[in-house]
Backbone as a chain_set.jsonl record, in Angstrom:
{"seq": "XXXXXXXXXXXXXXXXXXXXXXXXXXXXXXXXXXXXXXXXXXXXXXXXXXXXXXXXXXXXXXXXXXXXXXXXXXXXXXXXXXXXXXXXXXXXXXXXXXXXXXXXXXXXXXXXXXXXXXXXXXXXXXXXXXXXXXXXXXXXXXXXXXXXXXXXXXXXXXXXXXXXXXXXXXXXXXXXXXXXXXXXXXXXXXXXXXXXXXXXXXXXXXXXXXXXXXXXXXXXX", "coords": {"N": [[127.236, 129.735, 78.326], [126.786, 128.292, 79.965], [128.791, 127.206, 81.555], [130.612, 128.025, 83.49], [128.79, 126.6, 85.146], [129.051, 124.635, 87.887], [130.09, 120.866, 88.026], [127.934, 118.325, 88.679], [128.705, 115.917, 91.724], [129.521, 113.05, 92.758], [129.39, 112.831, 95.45], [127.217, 114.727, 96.414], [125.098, 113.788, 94.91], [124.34, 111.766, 96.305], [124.23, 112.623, 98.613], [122.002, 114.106, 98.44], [120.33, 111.99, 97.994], [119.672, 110.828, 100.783], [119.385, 112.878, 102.407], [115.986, 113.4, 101.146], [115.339, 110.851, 101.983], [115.798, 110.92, 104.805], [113.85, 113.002, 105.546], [111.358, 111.961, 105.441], [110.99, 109.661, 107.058], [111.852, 111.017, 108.663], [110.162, 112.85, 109.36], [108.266, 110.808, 109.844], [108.875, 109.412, 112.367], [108.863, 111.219, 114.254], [106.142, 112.201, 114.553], [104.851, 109.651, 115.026], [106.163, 109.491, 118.015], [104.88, 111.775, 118.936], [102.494, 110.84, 118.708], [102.536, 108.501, 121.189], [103.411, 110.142, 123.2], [100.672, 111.166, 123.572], [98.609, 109.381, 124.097], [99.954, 107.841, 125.792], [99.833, 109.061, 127.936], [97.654, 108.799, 128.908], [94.882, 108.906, 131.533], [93.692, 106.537, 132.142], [95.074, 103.428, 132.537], [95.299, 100.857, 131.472], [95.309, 101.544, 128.578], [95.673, 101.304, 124.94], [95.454, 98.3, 123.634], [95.451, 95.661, 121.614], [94.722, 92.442, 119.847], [96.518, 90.449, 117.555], [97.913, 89.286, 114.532], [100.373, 89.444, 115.041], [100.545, 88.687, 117.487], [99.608, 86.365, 118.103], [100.247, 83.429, 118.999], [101.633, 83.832, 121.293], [100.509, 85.193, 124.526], [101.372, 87.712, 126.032], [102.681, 88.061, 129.59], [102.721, 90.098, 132.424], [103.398, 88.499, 134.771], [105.157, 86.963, 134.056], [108.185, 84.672, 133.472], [111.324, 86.097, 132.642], [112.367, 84.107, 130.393], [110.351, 82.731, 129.924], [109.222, 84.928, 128.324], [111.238, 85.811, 126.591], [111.383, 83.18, 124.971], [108.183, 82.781, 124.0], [108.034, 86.031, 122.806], [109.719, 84.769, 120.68], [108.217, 83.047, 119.245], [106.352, 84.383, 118.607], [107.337, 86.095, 116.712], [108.377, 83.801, 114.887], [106.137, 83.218, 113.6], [104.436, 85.314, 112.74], [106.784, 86.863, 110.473], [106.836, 84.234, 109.094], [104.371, 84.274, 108.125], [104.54, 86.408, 106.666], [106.376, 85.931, 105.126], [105.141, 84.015, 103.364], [103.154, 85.245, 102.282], [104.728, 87.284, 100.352], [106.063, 85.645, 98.909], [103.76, 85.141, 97.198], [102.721, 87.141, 96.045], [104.951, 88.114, 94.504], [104.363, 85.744, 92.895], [101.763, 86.036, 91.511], [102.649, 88.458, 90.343], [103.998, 87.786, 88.384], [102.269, 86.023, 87.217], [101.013, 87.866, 85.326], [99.336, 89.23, 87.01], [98.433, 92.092, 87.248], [96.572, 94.139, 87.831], [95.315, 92.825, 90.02], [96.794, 92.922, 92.127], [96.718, 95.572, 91.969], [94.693, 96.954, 93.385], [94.577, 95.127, 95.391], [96.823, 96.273, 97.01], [95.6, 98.987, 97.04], [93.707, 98.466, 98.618], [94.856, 97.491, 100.432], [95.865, 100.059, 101.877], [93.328, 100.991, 102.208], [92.531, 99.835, 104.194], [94.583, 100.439, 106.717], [94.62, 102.876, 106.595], [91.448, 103.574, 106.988], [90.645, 101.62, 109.283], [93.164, 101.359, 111.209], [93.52, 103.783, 111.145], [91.404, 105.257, 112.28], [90.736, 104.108, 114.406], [92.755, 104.549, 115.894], [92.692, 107.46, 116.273], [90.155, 107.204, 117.336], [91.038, 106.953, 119.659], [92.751, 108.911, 119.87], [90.742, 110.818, 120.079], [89.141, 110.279, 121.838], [91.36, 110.555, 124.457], [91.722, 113.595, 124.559], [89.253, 114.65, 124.904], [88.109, 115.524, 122.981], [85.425, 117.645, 120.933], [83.135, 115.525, 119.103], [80.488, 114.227, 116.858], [79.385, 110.684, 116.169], [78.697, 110.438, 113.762], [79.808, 112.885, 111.809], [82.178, 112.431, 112.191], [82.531, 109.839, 111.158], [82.1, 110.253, 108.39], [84.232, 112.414, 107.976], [86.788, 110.539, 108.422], [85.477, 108.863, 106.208], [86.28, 110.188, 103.612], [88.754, 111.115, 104.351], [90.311, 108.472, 103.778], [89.513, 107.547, 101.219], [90.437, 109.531, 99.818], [93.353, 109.401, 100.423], [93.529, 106.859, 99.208], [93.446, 106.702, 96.543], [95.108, 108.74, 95.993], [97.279, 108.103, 96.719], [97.936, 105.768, 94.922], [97.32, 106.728, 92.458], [98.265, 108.792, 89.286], [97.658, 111.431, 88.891], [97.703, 113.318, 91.521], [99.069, 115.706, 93.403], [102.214, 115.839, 94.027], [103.254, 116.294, 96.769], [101.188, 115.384, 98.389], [100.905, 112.914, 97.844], [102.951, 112.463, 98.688], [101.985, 112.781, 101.973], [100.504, 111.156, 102.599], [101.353, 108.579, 101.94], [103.498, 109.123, 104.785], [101.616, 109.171, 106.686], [100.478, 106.896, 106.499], [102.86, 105.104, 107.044], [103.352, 106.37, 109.665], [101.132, 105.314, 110.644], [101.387, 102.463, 110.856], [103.541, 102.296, 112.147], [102.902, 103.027, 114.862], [101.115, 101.266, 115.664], [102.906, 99.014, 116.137], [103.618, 99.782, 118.61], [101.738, 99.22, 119.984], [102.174, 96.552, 120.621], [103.051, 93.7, 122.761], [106.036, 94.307, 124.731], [107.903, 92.521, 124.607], [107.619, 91.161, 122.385], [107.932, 93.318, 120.556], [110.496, 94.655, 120.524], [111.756, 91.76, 119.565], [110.299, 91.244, 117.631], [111.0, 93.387, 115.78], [113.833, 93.371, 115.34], [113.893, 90.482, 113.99], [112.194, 91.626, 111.701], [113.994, 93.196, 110.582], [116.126, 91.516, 109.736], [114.839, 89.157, 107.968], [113.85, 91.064, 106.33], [116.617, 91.847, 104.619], [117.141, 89.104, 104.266], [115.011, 88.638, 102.315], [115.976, 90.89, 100.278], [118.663, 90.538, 99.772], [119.537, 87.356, 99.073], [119.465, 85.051, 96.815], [117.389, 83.784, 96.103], [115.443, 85.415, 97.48], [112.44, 87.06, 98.151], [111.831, 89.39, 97.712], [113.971, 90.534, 95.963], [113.577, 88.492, 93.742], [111.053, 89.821, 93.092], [112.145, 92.209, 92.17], [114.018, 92.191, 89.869], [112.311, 90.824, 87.991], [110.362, 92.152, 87.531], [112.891, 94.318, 86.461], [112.84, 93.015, 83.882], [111.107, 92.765, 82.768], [111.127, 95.764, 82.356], [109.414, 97.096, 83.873]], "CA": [[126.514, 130.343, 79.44], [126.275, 126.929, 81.205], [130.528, 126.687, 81.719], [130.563, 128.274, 84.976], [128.227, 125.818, 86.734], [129.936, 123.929, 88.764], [129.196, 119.378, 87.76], [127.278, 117.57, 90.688], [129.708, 115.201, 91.967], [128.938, 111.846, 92.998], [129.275, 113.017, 97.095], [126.665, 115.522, 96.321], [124.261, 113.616, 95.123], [124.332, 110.74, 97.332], [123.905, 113.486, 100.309], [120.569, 114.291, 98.106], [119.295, 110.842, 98.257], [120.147, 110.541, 101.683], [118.025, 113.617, 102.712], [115.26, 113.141, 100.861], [115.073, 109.354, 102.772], [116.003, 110.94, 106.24], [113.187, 113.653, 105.533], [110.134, 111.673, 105.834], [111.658, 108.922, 108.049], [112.081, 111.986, 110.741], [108.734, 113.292, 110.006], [107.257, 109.698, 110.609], [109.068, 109.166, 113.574], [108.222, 112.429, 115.256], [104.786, 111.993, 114.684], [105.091, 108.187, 115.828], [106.316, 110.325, 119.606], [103.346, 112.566, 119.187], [101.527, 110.355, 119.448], [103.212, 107.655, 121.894], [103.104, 110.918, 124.504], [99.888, 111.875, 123.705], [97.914, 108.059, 124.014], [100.548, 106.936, 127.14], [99.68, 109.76, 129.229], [96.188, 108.873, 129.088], [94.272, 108.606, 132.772], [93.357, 105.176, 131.822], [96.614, 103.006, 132.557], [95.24, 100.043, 130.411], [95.837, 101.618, 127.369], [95.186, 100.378, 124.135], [95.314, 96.928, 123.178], [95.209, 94.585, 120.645], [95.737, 91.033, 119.717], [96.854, 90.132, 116.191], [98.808, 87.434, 114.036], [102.075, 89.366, 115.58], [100.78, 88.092, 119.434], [98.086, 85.308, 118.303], [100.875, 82.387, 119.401], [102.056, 83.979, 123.153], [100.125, 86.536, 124.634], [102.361, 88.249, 127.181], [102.234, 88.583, 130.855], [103.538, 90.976, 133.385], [103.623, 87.786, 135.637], [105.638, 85.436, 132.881], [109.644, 84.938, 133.584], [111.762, 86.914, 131.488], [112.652, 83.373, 129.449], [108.856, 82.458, 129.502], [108.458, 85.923, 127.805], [112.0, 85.617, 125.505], [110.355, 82.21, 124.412], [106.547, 83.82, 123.654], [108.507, 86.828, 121.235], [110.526, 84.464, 119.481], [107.375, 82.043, 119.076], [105.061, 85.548, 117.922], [108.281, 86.838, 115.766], [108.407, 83.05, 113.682], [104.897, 82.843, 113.102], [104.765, 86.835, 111.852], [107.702, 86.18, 109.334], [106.57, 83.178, 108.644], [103.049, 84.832, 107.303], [104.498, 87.53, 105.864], [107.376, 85.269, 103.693], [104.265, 83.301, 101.955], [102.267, 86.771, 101.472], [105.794, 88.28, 99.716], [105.628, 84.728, 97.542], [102.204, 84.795, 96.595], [102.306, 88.529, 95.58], [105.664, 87.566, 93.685], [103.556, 84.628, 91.931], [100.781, 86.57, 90.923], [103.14, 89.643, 89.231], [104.572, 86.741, 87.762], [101.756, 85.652, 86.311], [100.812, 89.116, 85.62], [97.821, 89.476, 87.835], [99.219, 93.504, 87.757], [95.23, 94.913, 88.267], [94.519, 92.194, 91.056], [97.876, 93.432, 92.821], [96.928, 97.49, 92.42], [93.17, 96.685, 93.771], [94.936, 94.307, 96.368], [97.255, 97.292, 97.524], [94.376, 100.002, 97.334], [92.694, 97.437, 99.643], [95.564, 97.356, 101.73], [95.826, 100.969, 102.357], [92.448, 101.493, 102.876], [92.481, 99.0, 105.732], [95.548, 100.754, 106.948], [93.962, 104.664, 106.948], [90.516, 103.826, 107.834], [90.407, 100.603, 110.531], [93.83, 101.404, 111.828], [93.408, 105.206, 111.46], [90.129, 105.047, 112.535], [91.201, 103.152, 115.765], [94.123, 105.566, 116.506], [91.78, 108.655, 115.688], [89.032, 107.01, 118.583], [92.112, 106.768, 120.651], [93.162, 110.144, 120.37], [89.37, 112.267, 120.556], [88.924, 110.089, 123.97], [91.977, 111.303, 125.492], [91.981, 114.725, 124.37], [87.932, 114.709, 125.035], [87.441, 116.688, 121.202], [83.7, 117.118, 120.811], [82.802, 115.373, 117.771], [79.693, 113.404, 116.96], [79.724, 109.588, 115.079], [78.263, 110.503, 112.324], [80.876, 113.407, 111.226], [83.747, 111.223, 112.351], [82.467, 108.543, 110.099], [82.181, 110.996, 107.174], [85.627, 112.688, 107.804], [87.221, 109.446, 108.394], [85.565, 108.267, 104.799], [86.681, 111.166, 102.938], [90.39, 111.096, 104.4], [90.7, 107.43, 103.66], [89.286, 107.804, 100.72], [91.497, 110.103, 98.902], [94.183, 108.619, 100.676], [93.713, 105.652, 98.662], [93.128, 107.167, 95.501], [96.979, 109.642, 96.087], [98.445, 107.0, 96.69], [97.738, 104.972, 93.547], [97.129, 107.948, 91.236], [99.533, 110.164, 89.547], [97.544, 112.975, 88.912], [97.739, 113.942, 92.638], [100.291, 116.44, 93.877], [103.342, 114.73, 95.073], [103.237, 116.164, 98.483], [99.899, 114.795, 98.827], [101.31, 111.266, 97.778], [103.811, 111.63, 100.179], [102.217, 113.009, 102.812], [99.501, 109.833, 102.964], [102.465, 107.692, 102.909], [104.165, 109.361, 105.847], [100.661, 109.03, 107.495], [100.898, 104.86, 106.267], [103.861, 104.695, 107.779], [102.928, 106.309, 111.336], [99.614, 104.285, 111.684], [101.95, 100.884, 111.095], [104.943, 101.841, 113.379], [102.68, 103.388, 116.128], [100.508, 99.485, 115.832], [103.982, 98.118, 116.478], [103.803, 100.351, 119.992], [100.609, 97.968, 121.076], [102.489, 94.802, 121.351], [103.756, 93.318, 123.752], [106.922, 94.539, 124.614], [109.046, 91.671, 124.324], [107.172, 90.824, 121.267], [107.934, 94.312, 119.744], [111.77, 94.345, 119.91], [112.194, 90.747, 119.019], [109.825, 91.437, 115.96], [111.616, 94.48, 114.792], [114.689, 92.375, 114.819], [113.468, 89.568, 113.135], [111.752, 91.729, 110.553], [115.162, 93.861, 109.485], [116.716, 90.09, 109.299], [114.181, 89.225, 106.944], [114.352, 91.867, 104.858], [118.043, 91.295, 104.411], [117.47, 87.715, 103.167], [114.746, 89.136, 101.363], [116.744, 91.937, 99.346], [119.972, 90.033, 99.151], [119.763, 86.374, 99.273], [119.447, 84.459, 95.979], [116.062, 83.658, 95.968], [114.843, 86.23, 98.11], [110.903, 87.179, 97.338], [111.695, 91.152, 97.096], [114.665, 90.696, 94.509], [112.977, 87.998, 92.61], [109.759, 90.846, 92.431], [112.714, 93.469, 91.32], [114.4, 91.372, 88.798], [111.346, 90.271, 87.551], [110.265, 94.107, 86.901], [113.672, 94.916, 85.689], [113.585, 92.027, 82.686], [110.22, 93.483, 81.707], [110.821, 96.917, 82.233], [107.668, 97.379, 84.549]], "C": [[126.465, 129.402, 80.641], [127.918, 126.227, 81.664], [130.461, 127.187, 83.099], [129.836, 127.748, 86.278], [128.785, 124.863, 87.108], [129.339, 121.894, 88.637], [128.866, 119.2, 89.238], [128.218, 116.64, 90.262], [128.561, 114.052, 92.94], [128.318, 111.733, 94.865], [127.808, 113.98, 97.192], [124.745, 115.097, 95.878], [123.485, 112.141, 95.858], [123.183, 111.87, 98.606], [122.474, 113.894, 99.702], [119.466, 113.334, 98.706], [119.199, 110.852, 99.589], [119.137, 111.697, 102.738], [116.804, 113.099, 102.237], [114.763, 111.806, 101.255], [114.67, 109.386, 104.378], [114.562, 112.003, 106.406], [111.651, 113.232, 105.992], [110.332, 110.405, 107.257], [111.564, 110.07, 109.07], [111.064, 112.289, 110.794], [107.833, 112.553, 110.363], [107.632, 109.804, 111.909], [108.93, 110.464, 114.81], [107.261, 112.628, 115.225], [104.203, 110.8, 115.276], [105.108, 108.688, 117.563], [105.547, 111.157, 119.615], [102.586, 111.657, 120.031], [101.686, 109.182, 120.735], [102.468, 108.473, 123.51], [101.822, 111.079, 125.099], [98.961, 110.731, 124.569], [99.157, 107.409, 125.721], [100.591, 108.076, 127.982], [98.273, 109.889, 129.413], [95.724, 108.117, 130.539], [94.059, 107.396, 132.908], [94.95, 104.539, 131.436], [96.617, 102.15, 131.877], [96.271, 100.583, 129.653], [95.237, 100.507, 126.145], [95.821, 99.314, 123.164], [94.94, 96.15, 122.341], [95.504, 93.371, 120.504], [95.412, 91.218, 117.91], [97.685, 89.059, 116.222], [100.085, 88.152, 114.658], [102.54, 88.887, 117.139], [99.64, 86.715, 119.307], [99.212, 83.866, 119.329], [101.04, 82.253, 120.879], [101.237, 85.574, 123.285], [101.023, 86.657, 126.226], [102.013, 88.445, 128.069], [102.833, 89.284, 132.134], [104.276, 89.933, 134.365], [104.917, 86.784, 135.092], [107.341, 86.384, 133.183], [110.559, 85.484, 132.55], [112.103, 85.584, 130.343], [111.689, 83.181, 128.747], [108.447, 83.718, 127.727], [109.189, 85.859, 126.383], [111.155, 84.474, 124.324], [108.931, 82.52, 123.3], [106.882, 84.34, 122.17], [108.845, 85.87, 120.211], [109.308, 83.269, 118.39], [105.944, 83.535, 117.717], [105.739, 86.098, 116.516], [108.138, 85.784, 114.578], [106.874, 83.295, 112.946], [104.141, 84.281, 112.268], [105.127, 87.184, 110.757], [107.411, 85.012, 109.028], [104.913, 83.496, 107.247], [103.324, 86.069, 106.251], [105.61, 87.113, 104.666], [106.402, 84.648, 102.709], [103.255, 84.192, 101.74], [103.111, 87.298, 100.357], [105.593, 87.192, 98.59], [105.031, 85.057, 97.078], [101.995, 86.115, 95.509], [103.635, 88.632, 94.076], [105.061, 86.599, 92.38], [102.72, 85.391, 91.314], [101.423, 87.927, 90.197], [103.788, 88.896, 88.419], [103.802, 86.501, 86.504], [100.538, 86.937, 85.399], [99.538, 89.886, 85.674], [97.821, 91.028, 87.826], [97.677, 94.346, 88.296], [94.831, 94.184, 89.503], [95.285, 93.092, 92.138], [97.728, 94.67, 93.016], [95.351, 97.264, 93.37], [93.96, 96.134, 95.364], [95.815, 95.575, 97.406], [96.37, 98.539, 97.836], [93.054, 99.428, 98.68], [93.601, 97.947, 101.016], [95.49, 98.945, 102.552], [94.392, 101.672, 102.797], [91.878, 100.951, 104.188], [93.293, 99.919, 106.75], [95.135, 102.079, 107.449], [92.32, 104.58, 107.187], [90.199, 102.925, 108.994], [91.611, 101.104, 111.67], [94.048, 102.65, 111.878], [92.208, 105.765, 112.228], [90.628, 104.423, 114.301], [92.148, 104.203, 116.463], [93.332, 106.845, 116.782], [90.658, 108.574, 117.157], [89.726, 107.626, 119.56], [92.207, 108.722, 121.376], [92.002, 111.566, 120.511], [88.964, 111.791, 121.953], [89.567, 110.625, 124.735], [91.768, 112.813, 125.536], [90.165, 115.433, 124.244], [87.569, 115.927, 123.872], [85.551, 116.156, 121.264], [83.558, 116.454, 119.269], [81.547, 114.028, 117.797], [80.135, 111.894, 115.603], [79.681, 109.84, 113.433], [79.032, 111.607, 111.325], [82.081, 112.74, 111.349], [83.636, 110.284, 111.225], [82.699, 109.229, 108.543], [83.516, 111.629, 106.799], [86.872, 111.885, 107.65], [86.974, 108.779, 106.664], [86.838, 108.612, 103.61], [88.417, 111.0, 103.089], [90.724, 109.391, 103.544], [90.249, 106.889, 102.203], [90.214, 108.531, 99.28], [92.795, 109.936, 99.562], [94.693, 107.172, 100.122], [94.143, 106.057, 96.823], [94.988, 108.544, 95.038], [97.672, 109.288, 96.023], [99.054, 105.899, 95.483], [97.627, 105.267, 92.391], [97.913, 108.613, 90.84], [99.19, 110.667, 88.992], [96.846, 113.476, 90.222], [99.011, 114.884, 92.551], [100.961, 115.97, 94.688], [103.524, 114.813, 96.309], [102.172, 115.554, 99.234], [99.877, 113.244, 98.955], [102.008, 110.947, 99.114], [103.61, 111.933, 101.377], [101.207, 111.984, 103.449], [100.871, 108.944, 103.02], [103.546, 107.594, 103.91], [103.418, 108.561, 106.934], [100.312, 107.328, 107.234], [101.973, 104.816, 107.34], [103.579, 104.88, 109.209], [102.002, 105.765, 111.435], [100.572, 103.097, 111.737], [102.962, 101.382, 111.951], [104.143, 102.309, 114.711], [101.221, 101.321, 116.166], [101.247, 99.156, 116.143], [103.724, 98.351, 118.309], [103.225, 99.643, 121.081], [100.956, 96.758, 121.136], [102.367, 94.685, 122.082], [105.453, 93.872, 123.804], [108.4, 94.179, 124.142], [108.939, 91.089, 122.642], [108.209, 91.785, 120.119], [109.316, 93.829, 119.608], [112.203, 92.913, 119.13], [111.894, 90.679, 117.279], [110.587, 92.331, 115.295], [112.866, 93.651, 114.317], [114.53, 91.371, 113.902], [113.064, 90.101, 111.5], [112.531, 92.619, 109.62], [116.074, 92.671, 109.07], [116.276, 89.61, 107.971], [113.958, 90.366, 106.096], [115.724, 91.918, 104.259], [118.083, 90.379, 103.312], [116.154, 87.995, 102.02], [114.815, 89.656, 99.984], [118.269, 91.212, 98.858], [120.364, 88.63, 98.536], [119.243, 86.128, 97.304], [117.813, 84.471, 95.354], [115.049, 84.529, 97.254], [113.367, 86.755, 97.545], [111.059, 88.785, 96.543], [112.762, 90.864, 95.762], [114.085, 89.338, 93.832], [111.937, 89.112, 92.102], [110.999, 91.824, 91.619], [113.605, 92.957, 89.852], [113.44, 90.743, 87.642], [110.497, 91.888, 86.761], [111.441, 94.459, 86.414], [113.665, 94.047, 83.996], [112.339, 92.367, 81.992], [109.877, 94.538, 82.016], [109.646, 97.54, 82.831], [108.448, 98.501, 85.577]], "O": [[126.214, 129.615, 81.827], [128.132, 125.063, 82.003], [130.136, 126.298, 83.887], [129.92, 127.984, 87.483], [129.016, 124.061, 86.203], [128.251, 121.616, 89.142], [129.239, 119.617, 90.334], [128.59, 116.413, 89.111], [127.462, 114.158, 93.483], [127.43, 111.062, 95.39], [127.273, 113.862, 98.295], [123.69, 115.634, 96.218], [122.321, 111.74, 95.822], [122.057, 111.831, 99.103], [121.638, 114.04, 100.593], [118.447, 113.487, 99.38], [117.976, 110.926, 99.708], [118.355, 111.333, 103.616], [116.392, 112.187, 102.955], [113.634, 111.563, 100.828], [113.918, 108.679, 105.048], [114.051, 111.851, 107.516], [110.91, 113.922, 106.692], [109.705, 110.507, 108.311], [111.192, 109.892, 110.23], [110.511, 112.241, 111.893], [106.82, 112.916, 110.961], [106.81, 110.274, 112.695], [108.928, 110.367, 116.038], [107.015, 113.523, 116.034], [103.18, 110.865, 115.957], [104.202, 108.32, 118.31], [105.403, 111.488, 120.792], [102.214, 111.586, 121.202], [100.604, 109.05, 121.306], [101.696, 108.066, 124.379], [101.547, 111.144, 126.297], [98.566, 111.09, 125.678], [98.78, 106.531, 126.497], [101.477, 108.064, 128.837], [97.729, 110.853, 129.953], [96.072, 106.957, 130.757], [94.269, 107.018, 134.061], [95.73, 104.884, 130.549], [97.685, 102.028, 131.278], [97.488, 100.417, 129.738], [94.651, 99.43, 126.258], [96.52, 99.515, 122.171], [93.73, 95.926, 122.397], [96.573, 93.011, 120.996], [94.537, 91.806, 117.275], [98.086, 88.28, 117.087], [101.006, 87.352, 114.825], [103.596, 88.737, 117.753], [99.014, 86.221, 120.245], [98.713, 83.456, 120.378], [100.81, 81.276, 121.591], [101.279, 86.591, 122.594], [101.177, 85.863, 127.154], [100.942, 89.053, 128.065], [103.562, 88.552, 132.804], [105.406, 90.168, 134.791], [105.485, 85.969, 135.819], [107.693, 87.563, 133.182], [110.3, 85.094, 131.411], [112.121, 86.035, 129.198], [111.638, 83.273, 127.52], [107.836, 83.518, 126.677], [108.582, 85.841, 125.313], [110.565, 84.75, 123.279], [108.883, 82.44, 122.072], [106.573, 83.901, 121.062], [108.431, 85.979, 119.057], [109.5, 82.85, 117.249], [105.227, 83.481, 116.718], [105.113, 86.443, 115.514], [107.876, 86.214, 113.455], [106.736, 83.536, 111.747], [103.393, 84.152, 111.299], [104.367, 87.714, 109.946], [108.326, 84.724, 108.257], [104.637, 83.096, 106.116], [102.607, 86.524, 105.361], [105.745, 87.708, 103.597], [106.615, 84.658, 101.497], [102.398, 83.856, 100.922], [102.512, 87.769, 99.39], [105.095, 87.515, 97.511], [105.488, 85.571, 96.057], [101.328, 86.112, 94.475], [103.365, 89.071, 92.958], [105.303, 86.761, 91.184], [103.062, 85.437, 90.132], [100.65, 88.501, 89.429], [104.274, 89.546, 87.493], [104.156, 86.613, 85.33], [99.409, 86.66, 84.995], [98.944, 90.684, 84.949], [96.959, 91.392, 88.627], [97.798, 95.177, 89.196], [93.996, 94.777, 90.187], [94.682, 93.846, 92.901], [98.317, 95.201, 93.958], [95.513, 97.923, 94.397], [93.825, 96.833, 96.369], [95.385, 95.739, 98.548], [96.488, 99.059, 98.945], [92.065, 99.869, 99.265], [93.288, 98.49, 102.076], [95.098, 98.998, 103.718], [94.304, 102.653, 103.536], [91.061, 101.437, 104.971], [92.63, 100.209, 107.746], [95.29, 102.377, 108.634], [91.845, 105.63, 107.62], [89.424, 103.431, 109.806], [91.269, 101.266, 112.841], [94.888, 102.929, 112.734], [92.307, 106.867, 112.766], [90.546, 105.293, 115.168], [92.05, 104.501, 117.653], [93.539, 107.213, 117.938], [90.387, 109.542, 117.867], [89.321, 108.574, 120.233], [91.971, 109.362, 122.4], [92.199, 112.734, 120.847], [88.594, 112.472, 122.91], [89.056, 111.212, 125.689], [91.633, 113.288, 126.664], [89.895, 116.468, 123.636], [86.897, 116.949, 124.007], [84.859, 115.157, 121.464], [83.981, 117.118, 118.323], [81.632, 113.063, 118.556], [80.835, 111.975, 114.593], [80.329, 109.553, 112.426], [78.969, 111.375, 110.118], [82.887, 112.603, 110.43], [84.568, 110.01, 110.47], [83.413, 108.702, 107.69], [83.981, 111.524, 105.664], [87.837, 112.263, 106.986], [87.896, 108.33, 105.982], [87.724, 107.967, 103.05], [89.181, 110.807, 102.143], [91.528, 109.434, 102.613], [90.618, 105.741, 101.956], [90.483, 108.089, 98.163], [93.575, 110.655, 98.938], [95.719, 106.544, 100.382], [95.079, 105.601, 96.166], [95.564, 108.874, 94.001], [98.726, 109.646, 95.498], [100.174, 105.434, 95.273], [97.743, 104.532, 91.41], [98.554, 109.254, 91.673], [99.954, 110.903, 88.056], [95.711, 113.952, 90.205], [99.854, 114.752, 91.664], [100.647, 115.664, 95.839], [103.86, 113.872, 97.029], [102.204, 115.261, 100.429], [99.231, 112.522, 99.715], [101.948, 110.099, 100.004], [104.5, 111.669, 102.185], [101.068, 111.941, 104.671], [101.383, 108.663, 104.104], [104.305, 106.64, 104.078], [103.878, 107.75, 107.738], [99.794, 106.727, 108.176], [101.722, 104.443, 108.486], [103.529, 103.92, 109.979], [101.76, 105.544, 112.622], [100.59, 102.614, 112.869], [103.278, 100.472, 112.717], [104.713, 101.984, 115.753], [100.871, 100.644, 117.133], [100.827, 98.43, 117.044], [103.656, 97.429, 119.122], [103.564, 99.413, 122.241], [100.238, 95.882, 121.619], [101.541, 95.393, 122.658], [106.061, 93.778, 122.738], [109.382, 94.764, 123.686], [109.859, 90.716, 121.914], [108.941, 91.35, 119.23], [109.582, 92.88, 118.87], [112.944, 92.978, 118.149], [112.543, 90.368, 116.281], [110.874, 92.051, 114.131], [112.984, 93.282, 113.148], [115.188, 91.504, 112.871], [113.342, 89.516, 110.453], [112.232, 92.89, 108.457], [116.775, 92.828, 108.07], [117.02, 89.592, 106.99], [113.952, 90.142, 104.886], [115.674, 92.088, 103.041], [118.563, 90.438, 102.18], [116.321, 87.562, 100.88], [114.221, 89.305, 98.965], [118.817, 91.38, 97.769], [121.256, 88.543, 97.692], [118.73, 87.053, 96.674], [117.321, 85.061, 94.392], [114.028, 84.053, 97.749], [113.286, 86.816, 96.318], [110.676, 89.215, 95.455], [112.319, 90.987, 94.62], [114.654, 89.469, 92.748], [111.882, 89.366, 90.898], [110.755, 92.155, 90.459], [113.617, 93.686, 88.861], [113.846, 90.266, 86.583], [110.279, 92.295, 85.62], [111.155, 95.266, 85.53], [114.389, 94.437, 83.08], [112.324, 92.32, 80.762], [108.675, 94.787, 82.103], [108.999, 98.427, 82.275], [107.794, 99.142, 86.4]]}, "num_chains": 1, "name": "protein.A"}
């Protein structure tokens, strides 16, 4: 009964994976230009601003010579990668030594930083421009609640998988639209820097990510 179906072929299911990668990737990044439009056509030309460890070294200035500024990025980009190669160790060391409950706690941490400070922040952003009535005290409660079972979808698998993946779409657009508030010169230099480093990361010998995947493949984790 099952002779007439036709085998999947190796082109076939490549082009699977390959969707299923480009699928949320497009729906981050078109939600990333949502909001870009929505937050840079706001009356207020500021805009919003931050400093962090990706501008603590050079903070950028409209006035500063384009070398001054080259200089700055490449000074904000080491010190970035530099924090985030002995975070990838450390997290390496400790599945090592197989901290594996500090590490899911430590990640449930992370994402709840991630969907309520930096969703929470984006969220202010976008009921100021778009003057939504809403009072603190439901914001704070709706804000819990999302961030909340956003943590809990993410880390759980008895959620419904679209629910998993549609909090880690919404991970992904709060961190690439944070990239947007650099500095400018900052931003591209960092993006560069940080597909470099993942490179020597994933490929290199002693890279932190393939020591973590090698290290999960030899005990089956």
């Amino acid at each position: 009964m099952d002779q007439n179906r036709k085998p999947t072929s190796l082109l076939d299911t490549i082009g699977e994976e390959i969707i299923r990668i480009l699928t949320p990737v497009s729906i981050c990044m078109f939600l990333v230009v949502i909001l870009v439009s929505i937050l840079n056509n706001s009356s207020d030309s500021s805009g919003p601003s931050i400093t962090t460890i990706a501008s603590i070294a050079y903070s950028e200035d409209s006035s500063d010579s384009i070398w001054d500024k080259l200089k700055g990025a490449l000074l904000n980009s080491l010190v970035f990668v530099a924090v985030v190669t002995v975070v990838t160790f450390l997290l390496v060391l400790l599945f090592y030594l197989r901290c594996t409950k500090f590490l899911k706690y430590y990640m449930g941490f992370s994402a709840f930083l991630v969907l309520g400070f930096i969703g929470g922040e984006i969220a202010v952003f976008v009921i100021k421009d778009l003057s939504f009535p809403i009072d603190a005290v439901t914001f704070m409660v709706v804000l819990f609640n999302f961030t909340v079972v956003g943590v809990l979808a993410t880390f759980m698998e008895n959620f419904a998988i679209f629910i998993k993946q549609g909090y880690l779409v919404v991970v992904g657009m709060l961190v690439a639209y944070w990239f947007t508030l650099l500095p400018e010169w900052t931003t591209w230099v960092l993006l560069v820097a940080m597909a470099l480093y993942d490179l020597a990361a994933v490929l290199l010998p002693g890279g932190p990510l393939r020591l973590l995947v090698e290290l999960a493949i030899s005990r089956d984790e």
